[in-house]
PDB file with SEQRES, HELIX, SHEET and CRYST1 records, atoms N, CA, C and O in Angstrom:
SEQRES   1 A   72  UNK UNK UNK UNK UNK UNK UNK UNK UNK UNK UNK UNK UNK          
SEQRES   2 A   72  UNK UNK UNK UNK UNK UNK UNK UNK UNK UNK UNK UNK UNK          
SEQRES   3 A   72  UNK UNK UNK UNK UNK UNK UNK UNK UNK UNK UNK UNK UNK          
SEQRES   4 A   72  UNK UNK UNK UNK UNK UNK UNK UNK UNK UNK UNK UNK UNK          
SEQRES   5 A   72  UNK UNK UNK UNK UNK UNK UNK UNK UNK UNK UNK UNK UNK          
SEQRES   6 A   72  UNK UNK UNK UNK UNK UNK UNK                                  
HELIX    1 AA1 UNK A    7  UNK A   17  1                                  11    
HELIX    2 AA2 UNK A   22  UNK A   29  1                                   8    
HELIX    3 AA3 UNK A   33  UNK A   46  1                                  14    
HELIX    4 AA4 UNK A   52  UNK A   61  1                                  10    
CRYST1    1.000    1.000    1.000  90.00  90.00  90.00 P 1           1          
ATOM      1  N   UNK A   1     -91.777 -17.256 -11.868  1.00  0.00           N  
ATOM      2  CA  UNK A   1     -91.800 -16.248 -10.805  1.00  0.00           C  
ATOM      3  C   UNK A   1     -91.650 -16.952  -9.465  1.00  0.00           C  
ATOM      4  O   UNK A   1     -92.449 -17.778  -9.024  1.00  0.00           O  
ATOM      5  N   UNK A   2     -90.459 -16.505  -8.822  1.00  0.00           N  
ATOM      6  CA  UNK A   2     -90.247 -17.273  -7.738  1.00  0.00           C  
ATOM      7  C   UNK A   2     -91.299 -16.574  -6.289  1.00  0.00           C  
ATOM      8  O   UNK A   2     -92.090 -17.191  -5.576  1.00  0.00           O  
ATOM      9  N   UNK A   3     -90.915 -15.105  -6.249  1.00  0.00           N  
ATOM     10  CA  UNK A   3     -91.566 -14.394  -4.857  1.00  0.00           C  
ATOM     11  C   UNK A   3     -93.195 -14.138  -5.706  1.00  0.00           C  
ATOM     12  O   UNK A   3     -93.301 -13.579  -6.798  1.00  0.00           O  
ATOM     13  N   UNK A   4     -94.365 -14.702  -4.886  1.00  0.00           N  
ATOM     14  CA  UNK A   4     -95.425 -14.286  -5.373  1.00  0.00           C  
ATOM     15  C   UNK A   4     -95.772 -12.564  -4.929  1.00  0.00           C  
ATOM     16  O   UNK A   4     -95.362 -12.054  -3.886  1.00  0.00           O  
ATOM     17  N   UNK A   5     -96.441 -11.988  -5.762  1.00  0.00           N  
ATOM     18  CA  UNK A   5     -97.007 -10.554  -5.086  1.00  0.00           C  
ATOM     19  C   UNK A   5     -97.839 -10.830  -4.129  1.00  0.00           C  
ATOM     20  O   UNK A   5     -98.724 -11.686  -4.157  1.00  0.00           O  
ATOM     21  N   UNK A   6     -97.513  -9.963  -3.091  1.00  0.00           N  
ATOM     22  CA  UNK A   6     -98.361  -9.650  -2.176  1.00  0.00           C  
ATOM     23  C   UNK A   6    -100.046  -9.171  -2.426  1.00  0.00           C  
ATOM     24  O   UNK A   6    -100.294  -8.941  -3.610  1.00  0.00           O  
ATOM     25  N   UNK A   7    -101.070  -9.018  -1.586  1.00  0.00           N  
ATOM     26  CA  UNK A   7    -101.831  -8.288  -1.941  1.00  0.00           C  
ATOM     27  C   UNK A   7    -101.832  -6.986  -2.184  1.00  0.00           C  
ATOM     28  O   UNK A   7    -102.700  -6.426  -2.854  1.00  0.00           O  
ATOM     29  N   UNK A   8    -100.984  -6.495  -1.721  1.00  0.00           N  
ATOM     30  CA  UNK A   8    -101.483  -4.709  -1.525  1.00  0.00           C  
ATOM     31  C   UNK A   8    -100.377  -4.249  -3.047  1.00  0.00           C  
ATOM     32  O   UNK A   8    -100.411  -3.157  -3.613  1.00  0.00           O  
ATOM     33  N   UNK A   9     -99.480  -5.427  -3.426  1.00  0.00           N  
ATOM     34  CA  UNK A   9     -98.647  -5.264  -4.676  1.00  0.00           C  
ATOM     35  C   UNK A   9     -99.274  -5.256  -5.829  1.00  0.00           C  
ATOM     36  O   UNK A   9     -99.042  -4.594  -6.840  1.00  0.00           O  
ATOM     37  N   UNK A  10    -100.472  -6.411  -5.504  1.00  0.00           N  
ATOM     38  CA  UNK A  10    -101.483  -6.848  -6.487  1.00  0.00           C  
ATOM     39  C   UNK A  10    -102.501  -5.698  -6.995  1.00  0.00           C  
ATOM     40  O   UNK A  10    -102.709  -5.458  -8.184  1.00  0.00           O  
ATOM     41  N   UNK A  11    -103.222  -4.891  -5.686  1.00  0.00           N  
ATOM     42  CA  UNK A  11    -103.714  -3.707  -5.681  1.00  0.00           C  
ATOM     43  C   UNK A  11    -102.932  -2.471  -6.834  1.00  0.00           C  
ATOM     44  O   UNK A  11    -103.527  -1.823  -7.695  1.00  0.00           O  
ATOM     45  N   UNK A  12    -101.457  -2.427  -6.505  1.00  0.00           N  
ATOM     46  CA  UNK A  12    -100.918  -1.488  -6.774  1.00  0.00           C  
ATOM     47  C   UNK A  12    -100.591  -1.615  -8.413  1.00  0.00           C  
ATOM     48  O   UNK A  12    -100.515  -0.706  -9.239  1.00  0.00           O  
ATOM     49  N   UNK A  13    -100.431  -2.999  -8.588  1.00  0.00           N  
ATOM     50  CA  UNK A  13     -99.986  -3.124  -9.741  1.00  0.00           C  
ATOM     51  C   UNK A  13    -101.302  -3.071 -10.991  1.00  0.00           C  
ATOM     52  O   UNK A  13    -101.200  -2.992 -12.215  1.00  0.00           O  
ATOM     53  N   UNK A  14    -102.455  -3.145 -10.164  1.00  0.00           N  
ATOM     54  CA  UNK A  14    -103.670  -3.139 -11.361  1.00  0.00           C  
ATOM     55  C   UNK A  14    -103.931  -1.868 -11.118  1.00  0.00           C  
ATOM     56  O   UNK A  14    -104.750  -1.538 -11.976  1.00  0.00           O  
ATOM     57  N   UNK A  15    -103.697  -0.961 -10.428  1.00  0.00           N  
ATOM     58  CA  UNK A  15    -103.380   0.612 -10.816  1.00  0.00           C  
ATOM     59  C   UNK A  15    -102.838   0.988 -11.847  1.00  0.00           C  
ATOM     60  O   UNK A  15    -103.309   1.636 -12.781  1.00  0.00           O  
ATOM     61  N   UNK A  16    -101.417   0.418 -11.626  1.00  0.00           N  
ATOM     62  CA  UNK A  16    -100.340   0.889 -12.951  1.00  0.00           C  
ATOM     63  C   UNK A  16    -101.234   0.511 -14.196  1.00  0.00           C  
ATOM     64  O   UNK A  16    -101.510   1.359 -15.045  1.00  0.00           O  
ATOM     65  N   UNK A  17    -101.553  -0.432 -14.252  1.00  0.00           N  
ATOM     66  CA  UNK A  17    -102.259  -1.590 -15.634  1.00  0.00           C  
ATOM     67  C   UNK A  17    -103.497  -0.562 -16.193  1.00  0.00           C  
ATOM     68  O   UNK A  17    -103.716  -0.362 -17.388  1.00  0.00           O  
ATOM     69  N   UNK A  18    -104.095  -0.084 -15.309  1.00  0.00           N  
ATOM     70  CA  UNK A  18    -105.165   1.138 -15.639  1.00  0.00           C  
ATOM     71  C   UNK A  18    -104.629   2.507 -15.957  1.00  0.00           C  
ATOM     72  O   UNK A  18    -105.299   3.537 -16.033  1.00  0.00           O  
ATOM     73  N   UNK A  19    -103.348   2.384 -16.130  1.00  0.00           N  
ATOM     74  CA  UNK A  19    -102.757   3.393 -16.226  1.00  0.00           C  
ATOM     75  C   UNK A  19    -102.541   4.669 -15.897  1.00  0.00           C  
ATOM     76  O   UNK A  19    -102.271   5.673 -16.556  1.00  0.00           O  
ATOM     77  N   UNK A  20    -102.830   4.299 -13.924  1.00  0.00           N  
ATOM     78  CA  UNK A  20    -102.436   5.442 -13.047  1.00  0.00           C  
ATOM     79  C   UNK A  20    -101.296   6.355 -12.602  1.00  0.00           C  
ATOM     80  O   UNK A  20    -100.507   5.738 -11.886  1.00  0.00           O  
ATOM     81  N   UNK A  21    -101.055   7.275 -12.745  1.00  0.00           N  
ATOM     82  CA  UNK A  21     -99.840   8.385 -12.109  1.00  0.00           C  
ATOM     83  C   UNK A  21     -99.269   7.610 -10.874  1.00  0.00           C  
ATOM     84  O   UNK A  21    -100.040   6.902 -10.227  1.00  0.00           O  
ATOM     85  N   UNK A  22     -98.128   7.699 -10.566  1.00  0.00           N  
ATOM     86  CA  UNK A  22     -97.826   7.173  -9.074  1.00  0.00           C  
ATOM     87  C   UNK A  22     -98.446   8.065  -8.186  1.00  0.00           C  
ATOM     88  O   UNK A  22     -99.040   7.572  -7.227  1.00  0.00           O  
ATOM     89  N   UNK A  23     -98.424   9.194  -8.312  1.00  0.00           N  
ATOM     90  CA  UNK A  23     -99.103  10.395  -7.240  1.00  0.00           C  
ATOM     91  C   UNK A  23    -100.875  10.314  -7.281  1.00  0.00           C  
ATOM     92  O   UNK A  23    -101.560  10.901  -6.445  1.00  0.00           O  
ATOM     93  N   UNK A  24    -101.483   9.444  -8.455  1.00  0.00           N  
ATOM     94  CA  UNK A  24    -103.046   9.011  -8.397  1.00  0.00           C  
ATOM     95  C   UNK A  24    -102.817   7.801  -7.485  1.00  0.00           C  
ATOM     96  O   UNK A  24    -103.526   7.767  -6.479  1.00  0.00           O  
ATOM     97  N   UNK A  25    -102.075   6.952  -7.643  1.00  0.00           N  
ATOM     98  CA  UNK A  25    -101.984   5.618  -7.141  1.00  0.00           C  
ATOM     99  C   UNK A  25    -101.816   5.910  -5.269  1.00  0.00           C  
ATOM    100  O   UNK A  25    -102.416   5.317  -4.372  1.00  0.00           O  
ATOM    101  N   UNK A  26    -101.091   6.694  -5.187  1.00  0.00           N  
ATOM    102  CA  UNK A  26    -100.546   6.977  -3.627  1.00  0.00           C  
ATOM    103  C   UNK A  26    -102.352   7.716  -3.150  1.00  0.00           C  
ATOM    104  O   UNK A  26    -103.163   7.011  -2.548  1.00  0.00           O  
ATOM    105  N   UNK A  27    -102.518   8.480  -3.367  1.00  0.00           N  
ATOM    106  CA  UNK A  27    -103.695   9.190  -3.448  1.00  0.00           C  
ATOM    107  C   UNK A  27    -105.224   7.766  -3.269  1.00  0.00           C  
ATOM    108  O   UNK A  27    -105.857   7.431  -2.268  1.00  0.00           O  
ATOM    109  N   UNK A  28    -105.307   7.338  -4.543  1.00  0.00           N  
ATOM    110  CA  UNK A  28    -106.348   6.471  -3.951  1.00  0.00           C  
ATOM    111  C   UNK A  28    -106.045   4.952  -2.942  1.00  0.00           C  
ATOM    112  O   UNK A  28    -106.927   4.241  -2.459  1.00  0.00           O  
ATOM    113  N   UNK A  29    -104.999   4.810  -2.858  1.00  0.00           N  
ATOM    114  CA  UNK A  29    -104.578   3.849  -1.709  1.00  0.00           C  
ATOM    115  C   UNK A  29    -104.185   4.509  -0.281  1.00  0.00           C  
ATOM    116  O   UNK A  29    -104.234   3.847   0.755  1.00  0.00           O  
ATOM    117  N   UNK A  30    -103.829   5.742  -0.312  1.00  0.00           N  
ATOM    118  CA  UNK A  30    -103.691   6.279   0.917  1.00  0.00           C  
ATOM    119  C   UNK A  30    -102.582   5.437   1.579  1.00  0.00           C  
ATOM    120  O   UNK A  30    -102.650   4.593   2.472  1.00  0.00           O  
ATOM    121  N   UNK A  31    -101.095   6.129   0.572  1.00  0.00           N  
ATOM    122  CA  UNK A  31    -100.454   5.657   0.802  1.00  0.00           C  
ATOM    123  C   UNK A  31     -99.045   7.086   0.105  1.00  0.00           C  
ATOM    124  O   UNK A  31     -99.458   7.933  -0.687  1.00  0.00           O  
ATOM    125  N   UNK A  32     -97.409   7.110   0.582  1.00  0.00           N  
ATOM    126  CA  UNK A  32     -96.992   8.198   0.567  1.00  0.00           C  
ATOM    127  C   UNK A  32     -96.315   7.293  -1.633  1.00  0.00           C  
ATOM    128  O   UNK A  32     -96.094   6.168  -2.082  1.00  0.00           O  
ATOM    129  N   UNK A  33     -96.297   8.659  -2.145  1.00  0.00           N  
ATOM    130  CA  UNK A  33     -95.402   8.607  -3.041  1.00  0.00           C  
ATOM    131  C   UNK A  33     -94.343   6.930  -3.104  1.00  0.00           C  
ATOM    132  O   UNK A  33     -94.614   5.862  -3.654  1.00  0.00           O  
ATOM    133  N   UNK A  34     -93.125   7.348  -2.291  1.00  0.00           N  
ATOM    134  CA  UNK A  34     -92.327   6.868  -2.184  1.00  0.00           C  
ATOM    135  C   UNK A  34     -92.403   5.415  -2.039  1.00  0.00           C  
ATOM    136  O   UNK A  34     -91.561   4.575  -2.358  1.00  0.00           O  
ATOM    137  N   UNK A  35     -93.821   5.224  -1.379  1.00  0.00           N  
ATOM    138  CA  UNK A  35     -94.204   4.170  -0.702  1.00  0.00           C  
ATOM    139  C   UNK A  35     -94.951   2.726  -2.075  1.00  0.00           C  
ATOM    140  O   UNK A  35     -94.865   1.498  -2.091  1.00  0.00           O  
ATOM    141  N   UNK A  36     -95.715   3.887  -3.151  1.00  0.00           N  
ATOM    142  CA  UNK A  36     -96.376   3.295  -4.389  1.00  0.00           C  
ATOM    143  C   UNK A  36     -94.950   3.115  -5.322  1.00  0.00           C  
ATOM    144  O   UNK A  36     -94.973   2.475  -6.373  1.00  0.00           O  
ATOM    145  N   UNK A  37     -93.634   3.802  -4.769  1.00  0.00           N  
ATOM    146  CA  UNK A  37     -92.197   3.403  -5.788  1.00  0.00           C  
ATOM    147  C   UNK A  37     -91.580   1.818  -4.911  1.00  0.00           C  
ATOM    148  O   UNK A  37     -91.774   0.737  -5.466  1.00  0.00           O  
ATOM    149  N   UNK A  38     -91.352   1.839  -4.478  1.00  0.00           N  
ATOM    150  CA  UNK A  38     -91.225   0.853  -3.512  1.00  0.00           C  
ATOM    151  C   UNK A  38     -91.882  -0.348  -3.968  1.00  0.00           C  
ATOM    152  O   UNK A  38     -91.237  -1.294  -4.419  1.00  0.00           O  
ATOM    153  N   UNK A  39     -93.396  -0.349  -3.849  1.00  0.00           N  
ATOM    154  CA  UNK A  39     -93.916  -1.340  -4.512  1.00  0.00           C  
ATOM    155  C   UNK A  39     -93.629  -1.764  -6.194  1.00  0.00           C  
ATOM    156  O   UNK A  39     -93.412  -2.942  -6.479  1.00  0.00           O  
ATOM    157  N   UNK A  40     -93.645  -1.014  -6.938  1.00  0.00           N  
ATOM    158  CA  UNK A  40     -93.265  -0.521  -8.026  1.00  0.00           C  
ATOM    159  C   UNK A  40     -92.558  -1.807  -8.726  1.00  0.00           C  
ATOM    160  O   UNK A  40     -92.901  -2.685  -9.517  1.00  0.00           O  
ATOM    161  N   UNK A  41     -90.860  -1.283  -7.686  1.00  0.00           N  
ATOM    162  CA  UNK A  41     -89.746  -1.632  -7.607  1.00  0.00           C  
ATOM    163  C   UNK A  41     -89.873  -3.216  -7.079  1.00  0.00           C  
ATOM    164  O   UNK A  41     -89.098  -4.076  -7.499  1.00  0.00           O  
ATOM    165  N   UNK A  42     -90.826  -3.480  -6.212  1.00  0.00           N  
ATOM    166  CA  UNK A  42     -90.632  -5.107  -5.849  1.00  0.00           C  
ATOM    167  C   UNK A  42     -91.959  -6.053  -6.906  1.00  0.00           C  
ATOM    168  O   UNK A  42     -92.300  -7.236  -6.882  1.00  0.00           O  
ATOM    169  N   UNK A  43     -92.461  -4.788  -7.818  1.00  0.00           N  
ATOM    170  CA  UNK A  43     -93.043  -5.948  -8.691  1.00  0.00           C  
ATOM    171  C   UNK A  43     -92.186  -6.222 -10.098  1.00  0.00           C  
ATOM    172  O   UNK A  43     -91.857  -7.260 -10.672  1.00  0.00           O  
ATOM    173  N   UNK A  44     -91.997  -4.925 -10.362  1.00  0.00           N  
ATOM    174  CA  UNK A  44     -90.961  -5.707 -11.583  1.00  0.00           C  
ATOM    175  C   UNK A  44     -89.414  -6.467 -11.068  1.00  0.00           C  
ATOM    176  O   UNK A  44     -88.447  -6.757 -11.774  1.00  0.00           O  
ATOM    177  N   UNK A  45     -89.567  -6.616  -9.877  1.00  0.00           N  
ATOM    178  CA  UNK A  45     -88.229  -7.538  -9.245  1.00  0.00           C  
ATOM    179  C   UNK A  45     -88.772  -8.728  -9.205  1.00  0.00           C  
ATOM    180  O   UNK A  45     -88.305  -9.555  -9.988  1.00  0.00           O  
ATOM    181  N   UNK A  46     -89.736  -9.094  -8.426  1.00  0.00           N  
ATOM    182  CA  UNK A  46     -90.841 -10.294  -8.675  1.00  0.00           C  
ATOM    183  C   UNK A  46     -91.411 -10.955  -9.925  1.00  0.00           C  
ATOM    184  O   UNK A  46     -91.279 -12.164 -10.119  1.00  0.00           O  
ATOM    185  N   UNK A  47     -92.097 -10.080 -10.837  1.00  0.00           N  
ATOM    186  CA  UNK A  47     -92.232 -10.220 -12.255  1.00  0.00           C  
ATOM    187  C   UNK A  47     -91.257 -10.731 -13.125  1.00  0.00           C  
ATOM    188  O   UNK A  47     -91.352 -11.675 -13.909  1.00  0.00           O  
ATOM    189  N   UNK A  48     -89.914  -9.682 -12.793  1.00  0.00           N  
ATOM    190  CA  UNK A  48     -88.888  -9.596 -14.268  1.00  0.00           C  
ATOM    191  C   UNK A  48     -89.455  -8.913 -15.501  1.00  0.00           C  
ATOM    192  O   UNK A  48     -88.896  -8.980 -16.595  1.00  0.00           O  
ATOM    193  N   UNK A  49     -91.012  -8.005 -15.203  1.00  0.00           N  
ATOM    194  CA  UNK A  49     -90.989  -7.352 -15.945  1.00  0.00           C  
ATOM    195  C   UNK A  49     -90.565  -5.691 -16.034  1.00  0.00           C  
ATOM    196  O   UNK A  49     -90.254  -5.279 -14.917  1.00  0.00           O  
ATOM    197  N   UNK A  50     -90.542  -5.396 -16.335  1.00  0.00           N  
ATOM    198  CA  UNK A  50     -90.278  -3.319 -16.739  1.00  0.00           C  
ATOM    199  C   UNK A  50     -91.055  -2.467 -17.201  1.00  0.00           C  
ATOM    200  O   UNK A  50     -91.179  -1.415 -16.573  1.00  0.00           O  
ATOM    201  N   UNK A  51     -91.964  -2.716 -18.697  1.00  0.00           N  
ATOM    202  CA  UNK A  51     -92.774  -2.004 -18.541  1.00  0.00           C  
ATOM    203  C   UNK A  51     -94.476  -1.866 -18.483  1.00  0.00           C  
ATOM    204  O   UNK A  51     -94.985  -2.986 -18.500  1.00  0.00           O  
ATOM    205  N   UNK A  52     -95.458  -0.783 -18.420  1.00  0.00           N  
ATOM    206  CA  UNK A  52     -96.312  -0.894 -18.404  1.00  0.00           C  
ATOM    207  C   UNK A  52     -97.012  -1.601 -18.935  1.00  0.00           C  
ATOM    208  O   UNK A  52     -97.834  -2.214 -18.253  1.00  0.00           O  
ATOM    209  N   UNK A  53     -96.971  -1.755 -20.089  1.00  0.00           N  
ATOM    210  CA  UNK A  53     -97.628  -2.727 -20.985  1.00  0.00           C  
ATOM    211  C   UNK A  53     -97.123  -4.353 -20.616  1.00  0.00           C  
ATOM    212  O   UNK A  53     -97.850  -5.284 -20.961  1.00  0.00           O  
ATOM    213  N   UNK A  54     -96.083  -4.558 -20.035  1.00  0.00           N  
ATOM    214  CA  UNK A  54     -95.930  -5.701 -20.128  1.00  0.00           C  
ATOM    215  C   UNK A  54     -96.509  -6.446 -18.413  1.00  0.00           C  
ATOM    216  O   UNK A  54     -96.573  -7.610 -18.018  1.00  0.00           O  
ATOM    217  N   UNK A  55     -96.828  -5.171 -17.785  1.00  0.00           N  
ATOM    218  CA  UNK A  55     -97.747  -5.584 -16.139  1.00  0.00           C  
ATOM    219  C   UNK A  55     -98.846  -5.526 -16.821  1.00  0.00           C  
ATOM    220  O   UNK A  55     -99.657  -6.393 -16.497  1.00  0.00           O  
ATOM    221  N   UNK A  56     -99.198  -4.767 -17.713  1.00  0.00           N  
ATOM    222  CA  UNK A  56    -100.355  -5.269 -17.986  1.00  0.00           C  
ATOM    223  C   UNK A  56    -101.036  -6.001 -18.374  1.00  0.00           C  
ATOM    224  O   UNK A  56    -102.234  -5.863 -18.129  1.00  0.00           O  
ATOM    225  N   UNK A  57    -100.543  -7.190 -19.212  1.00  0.00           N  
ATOM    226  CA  UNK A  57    -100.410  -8.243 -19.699  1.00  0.00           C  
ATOM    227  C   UNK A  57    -100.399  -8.564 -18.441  1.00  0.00           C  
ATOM    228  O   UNK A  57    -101.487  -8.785 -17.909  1.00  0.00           O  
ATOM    229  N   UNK A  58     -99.366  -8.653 -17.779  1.00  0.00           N  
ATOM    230  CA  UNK A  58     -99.352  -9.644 -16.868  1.00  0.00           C  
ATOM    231  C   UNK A  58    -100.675  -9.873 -15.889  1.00  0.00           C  
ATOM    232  O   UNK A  58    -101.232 -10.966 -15.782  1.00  0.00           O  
ATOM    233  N   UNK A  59    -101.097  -8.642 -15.175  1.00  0.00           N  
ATOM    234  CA  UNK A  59    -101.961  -9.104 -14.806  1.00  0.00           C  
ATOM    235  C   UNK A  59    -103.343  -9.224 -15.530  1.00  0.00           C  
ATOM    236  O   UNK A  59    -104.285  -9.108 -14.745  1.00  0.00           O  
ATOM    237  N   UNK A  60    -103.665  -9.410 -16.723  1.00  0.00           N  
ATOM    238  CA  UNK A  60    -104.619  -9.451 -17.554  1.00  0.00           C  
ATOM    239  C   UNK A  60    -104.614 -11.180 -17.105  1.00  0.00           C  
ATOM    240  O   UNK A  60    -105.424 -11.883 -16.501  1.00  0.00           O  
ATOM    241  N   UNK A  61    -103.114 -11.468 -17.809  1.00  0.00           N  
ATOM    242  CA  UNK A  61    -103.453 -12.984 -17.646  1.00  0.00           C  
ATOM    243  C   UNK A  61    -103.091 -14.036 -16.259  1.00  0.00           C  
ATOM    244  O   UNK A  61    -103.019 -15.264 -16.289  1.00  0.00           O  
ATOM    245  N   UNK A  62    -102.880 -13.058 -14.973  1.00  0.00           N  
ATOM    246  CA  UNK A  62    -103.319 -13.652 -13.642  1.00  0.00           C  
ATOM    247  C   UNK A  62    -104.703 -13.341 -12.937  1.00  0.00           C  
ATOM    248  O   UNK A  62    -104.801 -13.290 -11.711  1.00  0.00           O  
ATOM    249  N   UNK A  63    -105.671 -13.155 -13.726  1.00  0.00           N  
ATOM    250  CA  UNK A  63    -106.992 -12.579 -13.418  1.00  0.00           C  
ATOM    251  C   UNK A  63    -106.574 -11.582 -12.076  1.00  0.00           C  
ATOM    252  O   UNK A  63    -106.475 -12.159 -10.993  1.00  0.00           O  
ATOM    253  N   UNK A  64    -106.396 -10.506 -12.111  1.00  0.00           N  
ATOM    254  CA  UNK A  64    -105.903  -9.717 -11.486  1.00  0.00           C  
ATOM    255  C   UNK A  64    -107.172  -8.624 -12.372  1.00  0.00           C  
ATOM    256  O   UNK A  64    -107.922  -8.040 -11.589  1.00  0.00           O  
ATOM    257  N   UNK A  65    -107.344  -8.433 -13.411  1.00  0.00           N  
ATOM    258  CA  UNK A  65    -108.469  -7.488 -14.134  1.00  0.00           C  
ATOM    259  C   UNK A  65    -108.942  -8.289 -15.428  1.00  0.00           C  
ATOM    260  O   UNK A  65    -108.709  -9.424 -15.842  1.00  0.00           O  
ATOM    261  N   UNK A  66    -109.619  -7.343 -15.839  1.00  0.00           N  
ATOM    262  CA  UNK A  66    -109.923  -7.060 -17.274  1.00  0.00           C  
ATOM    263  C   UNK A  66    -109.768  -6.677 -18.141  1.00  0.00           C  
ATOM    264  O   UNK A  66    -109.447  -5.488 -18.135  1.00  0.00           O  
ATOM    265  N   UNK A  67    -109.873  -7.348 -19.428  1.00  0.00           N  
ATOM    266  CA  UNK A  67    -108.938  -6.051 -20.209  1.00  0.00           C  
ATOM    267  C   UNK A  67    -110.517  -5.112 -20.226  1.00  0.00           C  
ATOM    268  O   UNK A  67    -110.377  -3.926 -19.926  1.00  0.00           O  
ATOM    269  N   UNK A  68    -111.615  -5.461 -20.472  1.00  0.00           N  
ATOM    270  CA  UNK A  68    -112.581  -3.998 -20.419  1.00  0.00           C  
ATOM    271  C   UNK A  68    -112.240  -3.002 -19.351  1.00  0.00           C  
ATOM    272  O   UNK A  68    -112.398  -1.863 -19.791  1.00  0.00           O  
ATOM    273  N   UNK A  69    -111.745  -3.024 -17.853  1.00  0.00           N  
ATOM    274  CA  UNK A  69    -111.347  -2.230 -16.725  1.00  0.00           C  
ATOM    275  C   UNK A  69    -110.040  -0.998 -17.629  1.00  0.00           C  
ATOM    276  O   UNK A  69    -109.868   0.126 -17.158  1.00  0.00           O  
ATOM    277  N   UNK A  70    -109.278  -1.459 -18.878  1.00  0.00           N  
ATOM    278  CA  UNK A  70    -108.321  -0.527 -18.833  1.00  0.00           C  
ATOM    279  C   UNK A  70    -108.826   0.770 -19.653  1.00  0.00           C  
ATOM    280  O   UNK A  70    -109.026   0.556 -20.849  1.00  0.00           O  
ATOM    281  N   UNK A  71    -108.988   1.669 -19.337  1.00  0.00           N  
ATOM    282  CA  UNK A  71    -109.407   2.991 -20.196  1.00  0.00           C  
ATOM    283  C   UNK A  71    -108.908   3.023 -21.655  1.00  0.00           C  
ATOM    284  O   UNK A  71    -107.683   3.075 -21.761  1.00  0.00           O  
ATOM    285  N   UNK A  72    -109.411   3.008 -22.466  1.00  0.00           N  
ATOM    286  CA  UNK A  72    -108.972   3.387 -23.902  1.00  0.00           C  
ATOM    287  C   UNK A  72    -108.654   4.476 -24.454  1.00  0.00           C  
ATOM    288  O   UNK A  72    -108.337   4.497 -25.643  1.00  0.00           O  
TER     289      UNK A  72                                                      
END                                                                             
């Protein structure tokens, strides 16, 4: 991974990993829709990953969370 995530990417992306709505995610960051796609879009550009499961992994294993934090 060449571009590291930002913080507020880092935030956004252990949303997704908990397996938040983009419209929950915009909502508890207080932030617009468009704005939680955006980020979205510059982590799996950063990553090289695509899907949920595989950010989630990812940040499982950049201590970014837990796996106990993800809802079952």
């Amino acid at each position: 991974m060449q571009d590291e995530l930002s913080d507020r990417e880092k935030e956004i992306l252990v949303s997704v990993a908990k397996g938040m709505l983009n419209k929950e995610i915009a909502d508890r960051h207080n932030i617009s829709i468009n704005t939680v796609i955006t980020h979205r879009k510059n982590i799996t550009r950063k990553t090289g990953i695509k899907t949920v499961a595989g950010l989630t992994v990812y940040a499982i294993l950049n201590n970014l969370l837990e796996i106990s934090d993800i809802p079952q």
